[in-house]
C-alpha positions as CSV (number, residue, x, y, z in Angstrom):
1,X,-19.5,6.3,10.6
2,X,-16.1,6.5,9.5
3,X,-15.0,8.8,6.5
4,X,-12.2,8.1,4.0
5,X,-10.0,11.1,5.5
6,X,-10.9,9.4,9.1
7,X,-9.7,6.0,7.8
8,X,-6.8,8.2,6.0
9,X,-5.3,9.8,9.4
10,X,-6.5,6.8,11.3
11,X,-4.3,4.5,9.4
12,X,-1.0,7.1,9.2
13,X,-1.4,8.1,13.1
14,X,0.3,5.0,13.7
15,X,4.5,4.7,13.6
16,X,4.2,1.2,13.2
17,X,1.8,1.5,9.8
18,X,4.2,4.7,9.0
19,X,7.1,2.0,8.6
20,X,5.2,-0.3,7.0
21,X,4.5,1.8,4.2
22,X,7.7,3.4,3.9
23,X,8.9,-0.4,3.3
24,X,6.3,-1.4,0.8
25,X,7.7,1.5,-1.7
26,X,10.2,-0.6,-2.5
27,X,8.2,-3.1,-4.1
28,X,6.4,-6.0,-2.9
29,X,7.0,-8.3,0.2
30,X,5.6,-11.2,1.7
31,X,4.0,-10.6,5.3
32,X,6.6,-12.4,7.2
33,X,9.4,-10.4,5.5
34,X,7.4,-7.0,6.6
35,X,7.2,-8.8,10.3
36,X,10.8,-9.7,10.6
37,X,12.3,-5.9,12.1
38,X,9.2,-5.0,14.3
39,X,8.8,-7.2,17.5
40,X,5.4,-8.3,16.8
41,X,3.6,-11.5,15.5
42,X,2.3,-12.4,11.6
43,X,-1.1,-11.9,12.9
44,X,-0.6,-7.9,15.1
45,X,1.5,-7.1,11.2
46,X,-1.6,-8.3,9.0
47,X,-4.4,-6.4,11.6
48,X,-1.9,-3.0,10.8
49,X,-1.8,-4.1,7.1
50,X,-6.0,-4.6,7.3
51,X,-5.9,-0.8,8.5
52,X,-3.7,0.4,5.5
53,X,-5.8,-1.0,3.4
54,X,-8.9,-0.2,4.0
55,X,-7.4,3.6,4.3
56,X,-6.9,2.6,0.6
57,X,-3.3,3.0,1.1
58,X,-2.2,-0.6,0.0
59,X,-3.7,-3.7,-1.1
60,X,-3.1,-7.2,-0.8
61,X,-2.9,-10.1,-3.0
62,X,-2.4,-13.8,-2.0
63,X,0.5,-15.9,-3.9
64,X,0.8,-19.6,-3.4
């Protein structure tokens, strides 16, 4: 079982997560405009942005 401190380091360990977050302080962002400087698909940014949140780091919202 996984704690919150597990989840916590789990979900910073990561460089890619790292600049992720530093880019959501600025404010909001849709997922393609997090994808666009790392050379990885939609789909590898949300599983990274699944792991952020569920550290309890972020959280998402859907906008049509």
């Amino acid at each position: 079982m996984q704690t919150t401190h597990d989840a916590l380091f789990k979900a910073l360990a990561d460089p890619t997560r790292r600049a992720l977050l530093a880019r959501l302080t600025a404010g909001e962002t849709s997922v393609l405009d997090l994808a666009r400087p790392f050379r990885m698909t939609q789909p590898a940014i949300t599983k990274h942005l699944r792991v952020l949140e569920d550290a309890g780091l972020i959280s998402q919202s859907k906008k049509a």
